[in-house]
C-alpha positions in Angstrom: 94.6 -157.9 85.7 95.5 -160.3 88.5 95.0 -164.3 86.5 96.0 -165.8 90.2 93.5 -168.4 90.8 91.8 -168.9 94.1 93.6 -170.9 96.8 91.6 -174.1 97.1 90.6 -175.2 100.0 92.4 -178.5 101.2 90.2 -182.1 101.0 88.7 -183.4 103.7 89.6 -180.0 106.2 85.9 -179.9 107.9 83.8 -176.9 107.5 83.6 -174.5 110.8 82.0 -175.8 113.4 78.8 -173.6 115.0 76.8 -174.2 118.4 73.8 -174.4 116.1 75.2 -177.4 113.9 76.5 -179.1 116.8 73.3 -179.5 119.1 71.3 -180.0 115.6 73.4 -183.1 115.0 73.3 -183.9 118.8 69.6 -183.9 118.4 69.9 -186.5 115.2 72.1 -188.6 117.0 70.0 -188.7 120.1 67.1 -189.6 118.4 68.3 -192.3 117.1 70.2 -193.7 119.4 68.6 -192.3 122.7 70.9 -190.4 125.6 72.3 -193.8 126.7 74.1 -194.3 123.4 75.5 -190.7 122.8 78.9 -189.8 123.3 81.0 -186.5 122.4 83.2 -189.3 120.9 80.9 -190.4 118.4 79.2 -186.6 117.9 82.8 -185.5 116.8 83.3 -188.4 114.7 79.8 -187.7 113.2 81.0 -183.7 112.7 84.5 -184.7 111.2 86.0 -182.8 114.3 88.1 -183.6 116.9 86.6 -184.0 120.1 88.4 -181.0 122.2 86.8 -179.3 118.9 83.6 -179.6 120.8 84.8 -178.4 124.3 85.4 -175.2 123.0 81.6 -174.4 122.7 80.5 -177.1 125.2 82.3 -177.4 128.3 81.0 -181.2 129.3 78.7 -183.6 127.4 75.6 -182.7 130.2 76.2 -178.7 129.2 75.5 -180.3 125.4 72.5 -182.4 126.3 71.4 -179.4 128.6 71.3 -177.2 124.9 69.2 -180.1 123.2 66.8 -180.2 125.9 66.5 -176.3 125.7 66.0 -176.7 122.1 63.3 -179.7 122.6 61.1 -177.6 125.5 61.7 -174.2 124.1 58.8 -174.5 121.9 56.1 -175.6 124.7 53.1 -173.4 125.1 52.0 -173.8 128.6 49.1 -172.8 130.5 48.2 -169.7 132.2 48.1 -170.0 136.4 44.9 -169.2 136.7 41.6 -170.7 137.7 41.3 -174.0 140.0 44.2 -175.7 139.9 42.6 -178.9 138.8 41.9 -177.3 135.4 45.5 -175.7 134.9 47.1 -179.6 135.8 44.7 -180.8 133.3 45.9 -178.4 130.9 49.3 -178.9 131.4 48.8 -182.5 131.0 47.1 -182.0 127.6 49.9 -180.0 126.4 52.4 -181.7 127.4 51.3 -184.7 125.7 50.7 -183.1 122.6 54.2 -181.5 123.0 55.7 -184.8 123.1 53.8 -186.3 120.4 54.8 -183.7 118.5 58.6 -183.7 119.9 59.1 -187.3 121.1 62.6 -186.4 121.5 61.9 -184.5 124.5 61.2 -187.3 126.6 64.6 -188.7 126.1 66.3 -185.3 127.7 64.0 -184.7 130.4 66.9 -186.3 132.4 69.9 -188.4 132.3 72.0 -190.1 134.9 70.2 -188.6 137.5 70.6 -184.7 135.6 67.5 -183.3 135.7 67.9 -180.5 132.3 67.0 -177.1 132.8 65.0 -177.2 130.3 62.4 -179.4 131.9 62.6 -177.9 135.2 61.3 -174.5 133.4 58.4 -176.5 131.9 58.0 -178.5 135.7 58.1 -175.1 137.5 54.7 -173.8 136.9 53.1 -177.0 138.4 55.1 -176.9 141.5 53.9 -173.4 141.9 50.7 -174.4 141.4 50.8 -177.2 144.1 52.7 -176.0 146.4 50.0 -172.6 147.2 47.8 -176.0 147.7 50.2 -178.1 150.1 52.3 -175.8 152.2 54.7 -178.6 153.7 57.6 -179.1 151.7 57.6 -182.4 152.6 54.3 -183.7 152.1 54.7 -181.0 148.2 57.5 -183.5 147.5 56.1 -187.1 147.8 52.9 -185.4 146.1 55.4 -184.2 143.2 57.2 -187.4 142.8 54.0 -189.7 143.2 53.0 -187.4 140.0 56.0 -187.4 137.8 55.9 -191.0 138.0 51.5 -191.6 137.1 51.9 -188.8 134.4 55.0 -189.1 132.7 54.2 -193.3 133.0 51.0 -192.9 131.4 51.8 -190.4 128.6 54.8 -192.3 127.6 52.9 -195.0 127.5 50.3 -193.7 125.9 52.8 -192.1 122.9 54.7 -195.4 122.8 51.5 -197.9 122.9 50.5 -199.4 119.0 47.7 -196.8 117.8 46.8 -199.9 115.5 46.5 -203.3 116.4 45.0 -205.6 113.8 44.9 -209.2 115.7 46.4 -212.2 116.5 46.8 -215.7 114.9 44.6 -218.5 115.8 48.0 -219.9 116.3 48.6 -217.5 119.5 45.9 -219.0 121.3 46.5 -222.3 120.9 48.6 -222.2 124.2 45.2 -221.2 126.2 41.9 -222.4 127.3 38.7 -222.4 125.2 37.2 -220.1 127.8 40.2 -218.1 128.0 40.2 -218.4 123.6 37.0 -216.4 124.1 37.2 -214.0 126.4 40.6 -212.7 124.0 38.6 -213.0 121.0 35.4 -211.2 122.5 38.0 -208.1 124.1 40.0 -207.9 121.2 36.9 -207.4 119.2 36.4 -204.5 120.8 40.2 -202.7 121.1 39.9 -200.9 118.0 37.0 -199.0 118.8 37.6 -197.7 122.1 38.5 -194.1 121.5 42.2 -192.9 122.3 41.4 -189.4 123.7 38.9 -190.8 125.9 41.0 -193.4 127.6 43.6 -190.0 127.6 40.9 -187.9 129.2 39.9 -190.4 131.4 43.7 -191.0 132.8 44.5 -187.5 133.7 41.2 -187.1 135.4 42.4 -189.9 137.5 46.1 -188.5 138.2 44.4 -185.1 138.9 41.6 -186.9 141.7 45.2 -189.0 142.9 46.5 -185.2 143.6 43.1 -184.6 145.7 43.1 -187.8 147.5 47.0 -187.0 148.8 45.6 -183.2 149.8 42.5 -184.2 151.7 44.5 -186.8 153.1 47.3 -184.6 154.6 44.9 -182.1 155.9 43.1 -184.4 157.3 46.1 -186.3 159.0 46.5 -182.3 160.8 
């Protein structure tokens, strides 16, 4: 009968290291912190690893974030291309927000020092399809494009990031104004709370989707 006992294993050697626990801690770290604060530096220290540890599975800290990104989008149910467009970029609007309620993290690794992720640019894709069989000229596709990643991605961020629940301000807040200007806060405020969220949501992207029509009609009618 072999007594030997079982080698132990020595303190404070770190368990093996997997692609899986490393962008699952990345994701941790990032939201907390946001992309501007992470560093492989501070992932390894957070592993218990050294950092060239990580460059074996990740060859740069972009190739890293790219992986979280995939992990954060991966998950996205988007829209079929079908129909008027104005429907499917309604759609995609609606769940993409949702996504990002859900997944708030994903706004953070949509890009980073001017790296757009791959992960995004799949979810982006169908859109750019979508608009470009309506504007032709490359272009005029890109201003459109640009003019609506800044009004859509503004207003939903906004939108996630805005107080759901805002119960008033001190008397003491308005001492620095007017009693006119007293009364027009009071009389607005009043109001705030029941002014329903998914209307003011509906009512955005309707807007953004008409912006996207005003730029077409005005480029073919520029022709």
């Amino acid at each position: 009968m072999n007594t030997a006992a079982p080698v132990a294993r020595r303190p404070g050697r770190p368990s093996r290291l997997s692609r899986e626990q490393i962008v699952t801690t990345t994701l941790a770290m990032v939201e907390g912190t946001g992309v501007a604060g992470f560093t492989v530096a501070k992932l390894a220290k957070r592993l218990g690893a050294a950092p060239m540890a990580l460059y074996r599975y990740f060859p740069s800290r972009d190739a890293l974030l790219d992986a979280v990104a995939e992990r954060a989008f991966n998950q996205i149910a988007l829209p079929e291309q079908s129909g008027e467009w104005q429907a499917f970029v309604l759609e995609w609007l609606r769940v993409l927000t949702v996504h990002f309620q859900r997944h708030p993290i994903a706004l953070e690794v949509i890009a980073w020092d001017e790296h757009l992720s791959p992960g995004w640019l799949r979810v982006w894709l169908p859109l750019v399809q979508v608009l470009s069989e309506q504007e032709p000229d490359d272009e005029r596709l890109a201003y459109m494009l640009r003019w609506f990643s800044h009004a859509s991605l503004g207003f939903i961020q906004g939108y996630i990031t805005a107080p759901k629940q805002v119960r008033g301000f001190s008397e003491d807040a308005l001492d620095p104004f007017q009693p006119a200007q007293r009364a027009l806060l009071r009389r607005v405020h009043r109001h705030h709370a029941e002014t329903p969220g998914s209307e003011i949501l509906d009512f955005g992207f309707r807007h953004i989707v008409g912006g996207l029509q005003v730029l077409l009609d005005s480029a073919g009618s520029a022709d």
